[in-house]
C-alpha positions as CSV (number, residue, x, y, z in Angstrom):
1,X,-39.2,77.3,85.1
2,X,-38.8,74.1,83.4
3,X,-41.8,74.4,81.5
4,X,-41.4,77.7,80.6
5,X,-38.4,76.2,79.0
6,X,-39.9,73.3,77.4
7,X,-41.0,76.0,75.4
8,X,-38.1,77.6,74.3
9,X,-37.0,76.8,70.2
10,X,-34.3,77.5,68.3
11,X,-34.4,81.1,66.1
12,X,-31.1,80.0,64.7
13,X,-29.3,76.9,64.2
14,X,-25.4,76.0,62.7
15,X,-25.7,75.1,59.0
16,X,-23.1,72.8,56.7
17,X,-20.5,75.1,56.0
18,X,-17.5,75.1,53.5
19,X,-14.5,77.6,54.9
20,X,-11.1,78.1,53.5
21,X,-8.1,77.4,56.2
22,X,-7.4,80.9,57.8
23,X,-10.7,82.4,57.6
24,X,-13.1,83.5,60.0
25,X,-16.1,81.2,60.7
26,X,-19.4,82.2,63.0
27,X,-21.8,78.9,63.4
28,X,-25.2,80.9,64.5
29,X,-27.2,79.2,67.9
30,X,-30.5,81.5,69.1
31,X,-32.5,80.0,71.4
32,X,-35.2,83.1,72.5
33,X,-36.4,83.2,76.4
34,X,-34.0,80.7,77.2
35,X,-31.2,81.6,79.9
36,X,-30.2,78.4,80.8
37,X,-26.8,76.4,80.1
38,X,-25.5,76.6,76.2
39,X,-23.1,74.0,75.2
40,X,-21.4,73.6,71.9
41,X,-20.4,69.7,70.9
42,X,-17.7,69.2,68.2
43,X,-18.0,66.0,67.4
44,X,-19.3,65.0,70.4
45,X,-17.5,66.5,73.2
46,X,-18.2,69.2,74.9
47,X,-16.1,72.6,73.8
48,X,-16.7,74.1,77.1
49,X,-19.2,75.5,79.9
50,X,-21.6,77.8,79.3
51,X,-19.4,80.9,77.3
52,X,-16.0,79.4,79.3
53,X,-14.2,78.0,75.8
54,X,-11.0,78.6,77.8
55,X,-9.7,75.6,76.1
56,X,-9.9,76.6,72.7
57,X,-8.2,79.9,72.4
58,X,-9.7,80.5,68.5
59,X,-13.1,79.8,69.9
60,X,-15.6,82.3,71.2
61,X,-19.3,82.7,72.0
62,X,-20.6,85.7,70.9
63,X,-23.9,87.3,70.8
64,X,-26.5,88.8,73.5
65,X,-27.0,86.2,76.4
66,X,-29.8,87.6,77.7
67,X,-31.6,87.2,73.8
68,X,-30.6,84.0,74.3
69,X,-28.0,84.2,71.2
70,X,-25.2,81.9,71.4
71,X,-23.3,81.9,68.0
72,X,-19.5,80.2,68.3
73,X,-16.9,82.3,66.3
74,X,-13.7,80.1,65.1
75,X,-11.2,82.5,64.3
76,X,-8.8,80.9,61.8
77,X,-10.0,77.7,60.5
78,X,-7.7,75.1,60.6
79,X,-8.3,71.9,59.8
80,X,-8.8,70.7,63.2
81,X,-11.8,72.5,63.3
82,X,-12.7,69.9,59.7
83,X,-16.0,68.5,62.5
84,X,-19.3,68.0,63.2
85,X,-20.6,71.0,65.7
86,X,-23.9,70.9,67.5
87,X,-25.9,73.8,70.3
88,X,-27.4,72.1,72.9
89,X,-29.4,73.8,75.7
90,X,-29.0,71.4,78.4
91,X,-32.2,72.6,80.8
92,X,-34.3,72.5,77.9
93,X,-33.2,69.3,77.0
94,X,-32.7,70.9,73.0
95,X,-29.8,70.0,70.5
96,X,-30.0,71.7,67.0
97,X,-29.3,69.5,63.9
98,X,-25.7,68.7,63.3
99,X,-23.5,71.3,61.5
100,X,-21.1,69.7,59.4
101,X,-17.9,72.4,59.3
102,X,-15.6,71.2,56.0
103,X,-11.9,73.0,55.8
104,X,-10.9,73.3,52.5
105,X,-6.9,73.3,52.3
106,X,-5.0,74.7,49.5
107,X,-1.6,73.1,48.5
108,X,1.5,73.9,48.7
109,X,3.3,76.1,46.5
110,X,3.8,73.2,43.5
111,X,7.7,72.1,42.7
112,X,9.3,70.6,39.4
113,X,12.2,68.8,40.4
114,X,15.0,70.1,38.9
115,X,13.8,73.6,38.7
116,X,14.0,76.3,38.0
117,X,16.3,75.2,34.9
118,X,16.1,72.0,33.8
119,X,18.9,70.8,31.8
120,X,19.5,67.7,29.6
121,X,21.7,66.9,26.4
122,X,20.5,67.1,23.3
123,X,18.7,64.2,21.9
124,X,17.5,62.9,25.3
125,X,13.9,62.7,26.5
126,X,12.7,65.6,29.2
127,X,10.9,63.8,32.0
128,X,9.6,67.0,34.3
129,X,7.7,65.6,37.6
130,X,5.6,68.5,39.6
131,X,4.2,67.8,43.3
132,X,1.8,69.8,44.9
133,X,1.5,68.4,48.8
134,X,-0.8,68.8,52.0
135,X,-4.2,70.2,49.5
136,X,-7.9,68.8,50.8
137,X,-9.3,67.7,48.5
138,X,-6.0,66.5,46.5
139,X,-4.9,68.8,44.0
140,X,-5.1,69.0,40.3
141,X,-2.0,69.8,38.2
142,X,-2.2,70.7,34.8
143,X,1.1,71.5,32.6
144,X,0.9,74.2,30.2
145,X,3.8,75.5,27.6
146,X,3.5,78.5,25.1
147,X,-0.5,79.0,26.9
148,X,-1.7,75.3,26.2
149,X,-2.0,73.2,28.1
150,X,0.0,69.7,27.4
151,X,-2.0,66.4,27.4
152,X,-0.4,63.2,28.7
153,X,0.8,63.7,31.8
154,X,0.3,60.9,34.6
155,X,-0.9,61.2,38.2
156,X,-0.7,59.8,41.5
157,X,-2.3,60.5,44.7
158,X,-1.6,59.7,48.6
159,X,-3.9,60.5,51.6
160,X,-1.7,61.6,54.2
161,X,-1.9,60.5,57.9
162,X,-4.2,63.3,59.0
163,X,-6.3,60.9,56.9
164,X,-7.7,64.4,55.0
165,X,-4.9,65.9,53.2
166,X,-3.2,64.7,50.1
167,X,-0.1,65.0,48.3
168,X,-0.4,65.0,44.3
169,X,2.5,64.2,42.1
170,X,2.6,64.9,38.1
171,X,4.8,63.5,35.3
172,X,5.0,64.8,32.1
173,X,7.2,63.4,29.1
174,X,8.0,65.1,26.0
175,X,9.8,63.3,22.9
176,X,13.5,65.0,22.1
177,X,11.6,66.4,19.1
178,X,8.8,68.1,20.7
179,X,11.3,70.0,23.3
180,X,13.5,73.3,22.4
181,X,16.1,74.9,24.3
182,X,14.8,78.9,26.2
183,X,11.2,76.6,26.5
184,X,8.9,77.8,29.7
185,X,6.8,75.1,30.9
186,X,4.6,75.7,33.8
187,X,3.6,73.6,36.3
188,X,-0.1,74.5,37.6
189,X,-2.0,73.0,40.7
190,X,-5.5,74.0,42.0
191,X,-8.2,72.8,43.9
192,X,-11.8,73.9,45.5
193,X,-9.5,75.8,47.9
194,X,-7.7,77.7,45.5
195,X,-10.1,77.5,41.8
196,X,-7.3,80.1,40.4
197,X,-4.7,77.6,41.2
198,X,-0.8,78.1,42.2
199,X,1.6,77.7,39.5
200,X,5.2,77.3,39.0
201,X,7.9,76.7,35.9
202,X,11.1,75.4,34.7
203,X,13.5,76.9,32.0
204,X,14.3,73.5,29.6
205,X,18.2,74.1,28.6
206,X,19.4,71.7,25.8
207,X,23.1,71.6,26.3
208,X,24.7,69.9,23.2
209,X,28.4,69.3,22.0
210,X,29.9,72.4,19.8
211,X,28.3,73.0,16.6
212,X,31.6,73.3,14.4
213,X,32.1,75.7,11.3
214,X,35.0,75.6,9.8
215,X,36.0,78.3,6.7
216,X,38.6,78.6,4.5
217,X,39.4,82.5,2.5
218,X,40.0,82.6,-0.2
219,X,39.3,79.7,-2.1
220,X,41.1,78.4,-4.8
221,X,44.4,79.7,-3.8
222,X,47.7,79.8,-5.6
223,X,50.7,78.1,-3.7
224,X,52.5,80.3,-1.5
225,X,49.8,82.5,-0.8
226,X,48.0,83.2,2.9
227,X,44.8,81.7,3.6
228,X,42.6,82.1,7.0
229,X,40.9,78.9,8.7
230,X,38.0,80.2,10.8
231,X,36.6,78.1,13.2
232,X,33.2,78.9,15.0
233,X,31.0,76.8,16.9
234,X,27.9,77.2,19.0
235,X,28.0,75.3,21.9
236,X,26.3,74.8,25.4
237,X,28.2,74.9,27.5
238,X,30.2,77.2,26.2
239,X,33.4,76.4,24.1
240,X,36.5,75.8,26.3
241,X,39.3,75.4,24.0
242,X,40.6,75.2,20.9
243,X,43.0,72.8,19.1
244,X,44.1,72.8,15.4
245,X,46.5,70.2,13.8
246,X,47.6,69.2,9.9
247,X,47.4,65.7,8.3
248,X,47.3,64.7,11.8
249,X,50.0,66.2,13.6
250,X,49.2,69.0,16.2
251,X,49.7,72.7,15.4
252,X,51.1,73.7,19.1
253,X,51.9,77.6,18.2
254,X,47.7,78.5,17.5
255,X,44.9,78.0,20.2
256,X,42.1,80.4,19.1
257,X,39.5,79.9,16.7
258,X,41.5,81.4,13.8
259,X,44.4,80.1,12.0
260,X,46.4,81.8,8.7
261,X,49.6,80.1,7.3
262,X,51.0,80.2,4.1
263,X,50.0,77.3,1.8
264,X,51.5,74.9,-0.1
265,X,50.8,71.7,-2.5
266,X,50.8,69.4,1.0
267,X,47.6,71.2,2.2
268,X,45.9,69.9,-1.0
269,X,46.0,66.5,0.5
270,X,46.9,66.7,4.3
271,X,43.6,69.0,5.9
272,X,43.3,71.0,8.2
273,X,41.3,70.0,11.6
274,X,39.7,72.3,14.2
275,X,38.8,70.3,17.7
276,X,36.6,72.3,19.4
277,X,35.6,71.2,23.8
278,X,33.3,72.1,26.0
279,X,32.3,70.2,29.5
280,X,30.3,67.8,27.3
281,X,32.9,66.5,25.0
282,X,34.8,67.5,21.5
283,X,33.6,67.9,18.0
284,X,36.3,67.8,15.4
285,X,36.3,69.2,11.8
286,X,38.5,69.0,8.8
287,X,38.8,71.0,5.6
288,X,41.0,70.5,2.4
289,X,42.4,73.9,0.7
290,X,42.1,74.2,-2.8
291,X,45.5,74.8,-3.5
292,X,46.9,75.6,-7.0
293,X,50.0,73.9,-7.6
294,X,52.7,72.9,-10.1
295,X,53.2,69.5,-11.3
296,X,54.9,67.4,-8.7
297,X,56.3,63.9,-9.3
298,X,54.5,61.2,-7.3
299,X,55.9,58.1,-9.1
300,X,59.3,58.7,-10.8
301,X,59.7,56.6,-14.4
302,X,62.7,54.7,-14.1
303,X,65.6,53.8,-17.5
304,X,65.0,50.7,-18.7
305,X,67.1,47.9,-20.4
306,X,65.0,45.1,-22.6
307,X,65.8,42.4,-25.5
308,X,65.0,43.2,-28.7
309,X,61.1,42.4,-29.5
310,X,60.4,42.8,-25.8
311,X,57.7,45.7,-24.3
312,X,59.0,48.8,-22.7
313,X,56.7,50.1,-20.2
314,X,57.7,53.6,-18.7
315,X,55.4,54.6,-15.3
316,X,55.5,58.1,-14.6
317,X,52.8,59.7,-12.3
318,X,52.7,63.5,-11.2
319,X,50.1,65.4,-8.8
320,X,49.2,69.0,-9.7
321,X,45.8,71.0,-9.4
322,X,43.4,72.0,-11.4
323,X,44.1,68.5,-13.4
324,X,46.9,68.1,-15.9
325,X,48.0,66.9,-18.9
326,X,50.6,64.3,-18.9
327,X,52.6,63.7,-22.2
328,X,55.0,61.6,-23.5
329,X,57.6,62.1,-26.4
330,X,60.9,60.4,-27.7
331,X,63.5,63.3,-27.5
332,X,63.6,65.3,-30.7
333,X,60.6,63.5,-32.2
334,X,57.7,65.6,-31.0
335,X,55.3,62.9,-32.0
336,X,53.2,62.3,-28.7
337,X,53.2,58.9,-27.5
338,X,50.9,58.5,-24.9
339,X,48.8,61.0,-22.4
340,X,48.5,58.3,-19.9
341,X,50.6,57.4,-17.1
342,X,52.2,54.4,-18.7
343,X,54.0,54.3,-22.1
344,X,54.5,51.2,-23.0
345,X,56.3,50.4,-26.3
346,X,55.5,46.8,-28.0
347,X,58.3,44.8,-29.4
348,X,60.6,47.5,-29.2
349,X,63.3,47.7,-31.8
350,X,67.2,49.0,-31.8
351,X,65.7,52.4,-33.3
352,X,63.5,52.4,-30.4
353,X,66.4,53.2,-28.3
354,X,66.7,56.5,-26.9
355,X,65.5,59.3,-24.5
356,X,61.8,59.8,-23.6
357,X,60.4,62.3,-21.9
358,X,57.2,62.5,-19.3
359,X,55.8,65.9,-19.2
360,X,53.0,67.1,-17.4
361,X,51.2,70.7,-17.4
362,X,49.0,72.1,-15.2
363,X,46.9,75.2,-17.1
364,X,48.0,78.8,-15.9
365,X,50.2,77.4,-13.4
366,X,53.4,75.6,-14.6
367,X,55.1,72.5,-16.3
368,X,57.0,70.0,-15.1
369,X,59.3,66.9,-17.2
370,X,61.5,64.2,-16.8
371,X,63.5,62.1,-19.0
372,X,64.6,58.2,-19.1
373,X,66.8,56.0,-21.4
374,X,65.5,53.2,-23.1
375,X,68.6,51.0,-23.9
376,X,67.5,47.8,-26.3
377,X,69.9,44.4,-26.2
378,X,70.5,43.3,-29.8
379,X,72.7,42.6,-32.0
380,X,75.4,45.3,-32.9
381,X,74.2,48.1,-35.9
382,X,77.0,49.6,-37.8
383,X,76.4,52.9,-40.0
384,X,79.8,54.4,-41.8
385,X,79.8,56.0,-44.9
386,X,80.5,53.0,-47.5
387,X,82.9,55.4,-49.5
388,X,85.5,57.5,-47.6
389,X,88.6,59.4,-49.1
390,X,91.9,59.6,-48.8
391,X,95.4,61.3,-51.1
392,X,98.2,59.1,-52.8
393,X,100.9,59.0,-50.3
394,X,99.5,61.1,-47.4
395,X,97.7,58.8,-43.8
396,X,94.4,57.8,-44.4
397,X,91.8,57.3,-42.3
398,X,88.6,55.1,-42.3
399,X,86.1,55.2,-39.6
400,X,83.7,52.6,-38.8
401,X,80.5,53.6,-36.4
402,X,79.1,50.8,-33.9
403,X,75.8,51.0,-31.6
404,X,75.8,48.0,-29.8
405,X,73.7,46.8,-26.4
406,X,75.6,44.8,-24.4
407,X,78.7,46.4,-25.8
408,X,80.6,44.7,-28.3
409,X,82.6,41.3,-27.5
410,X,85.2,41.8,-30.6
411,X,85.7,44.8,-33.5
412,X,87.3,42.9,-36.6
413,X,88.9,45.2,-39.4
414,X,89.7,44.4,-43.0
415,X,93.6,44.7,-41.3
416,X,92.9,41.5,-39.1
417,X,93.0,43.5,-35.8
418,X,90.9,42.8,-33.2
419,X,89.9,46.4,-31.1
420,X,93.2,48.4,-30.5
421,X,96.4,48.0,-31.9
422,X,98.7,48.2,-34.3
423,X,100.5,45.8,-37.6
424,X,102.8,47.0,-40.1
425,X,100.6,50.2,-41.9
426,X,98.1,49.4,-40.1
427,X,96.2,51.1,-36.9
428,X,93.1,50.4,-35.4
429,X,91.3,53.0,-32.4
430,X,89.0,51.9,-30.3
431,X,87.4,55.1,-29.0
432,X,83.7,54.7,-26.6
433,X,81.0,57.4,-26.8
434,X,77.3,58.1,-25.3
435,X,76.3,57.3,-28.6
436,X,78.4,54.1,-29.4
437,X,81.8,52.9,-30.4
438,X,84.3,54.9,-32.9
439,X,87.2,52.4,-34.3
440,X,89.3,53.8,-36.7
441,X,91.6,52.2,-38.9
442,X,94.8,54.4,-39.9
443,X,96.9,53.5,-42.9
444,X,100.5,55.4,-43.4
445,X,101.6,56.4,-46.8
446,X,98.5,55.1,-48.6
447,X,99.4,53.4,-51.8
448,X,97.6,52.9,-55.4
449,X,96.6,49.2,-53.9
450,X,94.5,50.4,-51.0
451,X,92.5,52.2,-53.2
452,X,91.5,48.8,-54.7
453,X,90.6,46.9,-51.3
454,X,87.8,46.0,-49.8
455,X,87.3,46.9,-46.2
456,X,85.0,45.6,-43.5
457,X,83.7,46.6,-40.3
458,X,82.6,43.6,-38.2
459,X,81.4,43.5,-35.0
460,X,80.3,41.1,-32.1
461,X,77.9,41.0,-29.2
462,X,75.9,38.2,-27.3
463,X,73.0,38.8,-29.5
464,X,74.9,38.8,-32.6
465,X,77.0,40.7,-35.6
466,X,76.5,43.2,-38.0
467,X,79.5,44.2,-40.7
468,X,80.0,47.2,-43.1
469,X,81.7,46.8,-46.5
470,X,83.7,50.1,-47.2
471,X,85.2,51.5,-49.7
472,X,88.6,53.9,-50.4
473,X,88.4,56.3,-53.1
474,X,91.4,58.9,-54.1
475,X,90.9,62.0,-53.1
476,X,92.0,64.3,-56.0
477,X,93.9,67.8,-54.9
478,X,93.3,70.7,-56.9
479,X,96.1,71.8,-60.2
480,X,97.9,75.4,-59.5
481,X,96.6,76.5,-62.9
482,X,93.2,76.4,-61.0
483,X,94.5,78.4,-58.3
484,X,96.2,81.0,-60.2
485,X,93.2,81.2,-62.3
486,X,90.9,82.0,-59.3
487,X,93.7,84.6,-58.0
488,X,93.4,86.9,-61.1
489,X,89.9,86.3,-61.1
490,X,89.6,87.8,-58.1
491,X,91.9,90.7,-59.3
492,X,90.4,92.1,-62.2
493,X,87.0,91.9,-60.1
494,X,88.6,94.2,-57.4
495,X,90.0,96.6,-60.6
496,X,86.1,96.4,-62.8
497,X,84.4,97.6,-59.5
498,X,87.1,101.0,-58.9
499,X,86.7,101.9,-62.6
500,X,82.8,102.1,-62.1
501,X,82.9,104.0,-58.9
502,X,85.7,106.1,-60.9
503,X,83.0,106.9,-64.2
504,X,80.5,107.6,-61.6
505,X,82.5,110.3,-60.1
506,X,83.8,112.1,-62.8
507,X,80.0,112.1,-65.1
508,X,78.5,113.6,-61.8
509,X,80.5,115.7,-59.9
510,X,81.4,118.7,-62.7
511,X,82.4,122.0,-61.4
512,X,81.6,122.6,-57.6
513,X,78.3,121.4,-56.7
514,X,77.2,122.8,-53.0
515,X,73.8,121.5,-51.6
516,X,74.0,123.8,-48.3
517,X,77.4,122.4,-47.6
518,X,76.4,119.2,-46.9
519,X,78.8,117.9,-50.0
520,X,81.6,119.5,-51.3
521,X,83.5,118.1,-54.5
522,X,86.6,119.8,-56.0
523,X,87.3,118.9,-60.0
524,X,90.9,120.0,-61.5
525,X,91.4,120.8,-64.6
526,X,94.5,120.4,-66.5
527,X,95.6,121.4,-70.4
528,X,98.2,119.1,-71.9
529,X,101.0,121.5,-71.5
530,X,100.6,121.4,-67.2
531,X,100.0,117.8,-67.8
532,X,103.3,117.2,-69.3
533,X,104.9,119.2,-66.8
534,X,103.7,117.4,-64.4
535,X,104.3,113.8,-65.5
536,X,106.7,113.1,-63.0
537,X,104.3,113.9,-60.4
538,X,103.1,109.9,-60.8
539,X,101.2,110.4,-57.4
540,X,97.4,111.7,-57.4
541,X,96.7,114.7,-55.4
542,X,93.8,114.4,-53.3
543,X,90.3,115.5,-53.4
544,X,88.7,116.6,-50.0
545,X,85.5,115.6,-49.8
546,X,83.9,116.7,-46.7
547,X,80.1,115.8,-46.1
548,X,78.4,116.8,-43.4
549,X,75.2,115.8,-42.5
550,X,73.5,116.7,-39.2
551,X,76.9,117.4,-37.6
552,X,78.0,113.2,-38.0
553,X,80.9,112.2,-39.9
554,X,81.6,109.1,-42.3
555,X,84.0,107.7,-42.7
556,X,85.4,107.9,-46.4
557,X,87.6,106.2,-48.1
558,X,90.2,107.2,-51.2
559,X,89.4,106.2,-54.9
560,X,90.5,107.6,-58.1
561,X,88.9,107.9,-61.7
562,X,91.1,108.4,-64.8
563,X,89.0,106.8,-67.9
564,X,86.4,110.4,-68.8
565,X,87.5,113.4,-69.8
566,X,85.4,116.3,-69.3
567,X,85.4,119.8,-71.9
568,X,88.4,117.5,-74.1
569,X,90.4,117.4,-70.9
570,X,91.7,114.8,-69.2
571,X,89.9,114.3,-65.9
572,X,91.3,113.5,-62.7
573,X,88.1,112.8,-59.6
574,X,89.8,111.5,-56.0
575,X,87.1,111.1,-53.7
576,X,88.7,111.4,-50.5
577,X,86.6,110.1,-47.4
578,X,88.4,111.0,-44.0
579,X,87.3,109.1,-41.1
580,X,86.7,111.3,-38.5
């Protein structure tokens, strides 16, 4: 029996095999005309007696016994079964060549920490790190975005304890400029297990502070008008809240992202702010309105006092928009001294004294002025008319005009008086003004002699004197021969101009002229006979004259003509005009 078995050889023997974990594996043993004792050796130790694998639930011996087949089934592989198998037939004293069994292990499902949405602020770099663990052989990750695949990513490997699986990790960095928020990036690993590879991906979400926007309709705008701040932002995360403030200070009352108010000049120069938060932090925006406005004084000119021969300089500033005009003018002059902020006057003189005026104009939109005093120190001016008038025995006056800055110390008169007061005749007045000083001197019962004096004005200040030298001439009343004369003058003017309207009437208006009853004139004639007996009838009847034009009424008046005769008759025309 034993050398029938000598001759026994193996049909069939286990081959190197490469299995996926979880499939079915069948290592094939034939040993024709051989019935003796078939053990299977897995690296070395025995799997079991004969077909008794009892210890090894996944493991079977299948095949015909009697054909002497002997093939061991491994229902799925794990990697425990990652060995060295052998057949032996022990009476024959045969082992087949050793079958080398390798388990190929996929990886895990891969992971990208942080996933599935990765978020980072805007401006930082994205660092995405992708493990794939438990693969033999180690696994190979690849990153892809957008179908490529991205380059630079670095590696690391480590052998677990089984001493046959390992754990991959991947880290891949991309530059804030190569990364955009709603990205996909996919994380792929594979190896011989799985060639197609398991894959899985991360949503990149740039969160950044709000993008602000801030509007202003309409634009330019006229003061007192409405205008609408809009404020819109993009933000991530999302906006959550609003806060508006002017110049600074906070508007409490709005809380949206729209604000209307009605404008004026102080939103020119004070803007308008819109704070917008999310979780991240605030961005704040600020926009001026173009407001159309009305000169407004910013630096108001102030009166000035200065020596004679000194400068005057006037400041006067104003705001208004679009840009004005500023002016400057001496009251009543119209001449324009200056279109600059400051007027200043060189070596001013007494003459120079007076009002100016700073006036500024805004095009289309309005005007604006104000007016100061220049007052120059110097010594007193005196203007009077050097010949004044006065009549024999009546109160005469003379007056004597004094600008003077500082006022004047002392007045001096021809009469000796200083200021008010009075001496024999003589009376002087002292009476102030805006414009200056009046003194009057008042003489009583002027006499031949004053008509032959001299008089003089003098006055005193701390910067000097000034005196006038006047005169006083007779004033000469008019004769009554004059007067009369001018009274019949007058007379026979009155009696020429009703003798002309009288020849008018009676050359013109003969018989009864009727012109559709708009005039109606009466003429009546009288022989010499019914004039004499009427002589003592001394007053003239009256002529009705009754005009009618349109319905309206004049009022007439009564004249009477005696100096034509009409037909050798004496003719007698009243024109008689009632008013009505």
């Amino acid at each position: 029996c034993l050398l029938a078995w000598t001759e026994a050889m193996f049909s069939q023997q286990p081959q190197d095999l490469v299995v996926v974990a979880g499939q079915l594996v069948t290592l094939p043993c034939s040993i024709p005309g051989y019935n003796g004792v078939v053990l299977w050796i897995k690296n070395g130790l025995a799997l079991g007696v004969g077909r008794d694998l009892s210890g090894y639930p996944r493991y079977t011996v299948t095949g015909n016994h009697g054909s002497g087949e002997h093939h061991l089934q491994i229902q799925h592989v794990e990697l425990t079964d990652d060995a060295v198998f052998e057949c032996q037939a022990v009476q024959a004293a045969m082992r087949s060549r050793p079958a080398r069994l390798t388990v190929l292990v996929p990886p895990e499902d891969p992971v990208i920490s942080g996933g599935p949405v990765v978020s980072l602020r805007a401006g930082d770099p994205l660092n995405l790190t992708c493990h794939a663990d438990n693969a033999k052989p180690a696994a190979s990750i690849i990153w892809i975005r957008n179908g490529e695949v991205l380059n630079g990513a670095m590696y690391s490997k480590t052998l677990l304890r089984d001493g046959k699986r390992e754990s991959t990790v991947s880290t891949l960095y991309l530059s804030p400029s190569n990364i955009e928020t709603g990205q996909q990036i996919i994380c792929k690993a594979s190896n011989k297990a799985v060639p197609n590879g398991k894959e899985t991906s991360v949503t990149i979400d740039i969160q950044h502070l709000p993008l602000v926007n801030l509007s202003v309709e309409p634009q330019p705008v006229l003061e007192g008008n409405l205008v609408k701040f809009h404020c819109s932002a993009k933000a991530n995360p999302p906006v959550t809240h609003y806060r508006w403030a002017k110049g600074g200070s906070i508007i409490k009352e709005v809380s949206g992202d729209t604000y209307e108010v009605i404008v004026d000049h102080s939103f020119f120069t004070e803007p308008v702010s819109c704070e917008v938060t999310n979780p991240l932090g605030s961005t704040n925006i600020s926009r001026n309105v173009d407001v159309y406005f009305g000169p407004r004084m910013a630096a108001e000119p102030q009166s000035l006092q200065v020596d004679l021969g000194s400068d005057a300089v006037f400041n006067c500033a104003w705001t208004g928009n679009p840009s004005l005009t500023i002016v400057w003018m001496k009251r009543g002059s119209g001449v324009v001294l200056s279109n600059e902020n400051l007027l200043t006057l060189k070596s001013v003189r007494q003459e120079d004294a007076g009002k100016y005026v700073c006036r500024a104009v805004v095009p289309r939109v309005g005007a604006g002025e104000k007016e100061v005093s220049l007052t120059v120190n110097g010594p007193p001016t005196i203007s009077s008319t050097q010949t004044q008038q006065a009549l024999h025995g009546e109160k005469g006056q003379i007056k004597c005009f004094i600008r003077s800055t500082p006022p004047p110390d002392r007045i001096v008169s021809t009469s000796g008086l200083s200021e008010s007061g009075t001496s024999g005749r003589y009376t002087v007045e002292t009476v102030n003004t805006e414009e200056g000083v009046i003194s009057t001197l008042t003489m009583s019962n002027i006499v031949p002699a004053d008509f032959q004096t001299i008089y003089n004005c003098t006055a005193w200040n701390s910067f000097g004197s000034d005196t006038e030298i006047i005169r006083l001439k007779e004033q000469e009343s008019l004769p009554v021969a004059v007067i009369i004369g001018i009274a019949v003058g007058a007379f026979v003017a009155v009696i020429v101009l009703m003798g002309t309207i009288g020849a008018f009437c009676c050359t013109h208006l003969k018989g009864v002229v009727s012109a559709k009853n708009d005039i109606r004139v009466e003429i009546v004639h009288k022989d010499h006979n019914a004039a004499r007996e009427n002589e003592e009838h001394t007053s003239m009847k009256q002529l009705m004259v009754s005009v009618s034009v349109t319905k309206y009424y004049f009022p007439l008046y009564f004249f009477s003509c005696s100096f034509a005769k009409i037909e050798s008759r004496p003719c007698f025309c009243m024109f008689s005009l009632a008013d009505r």
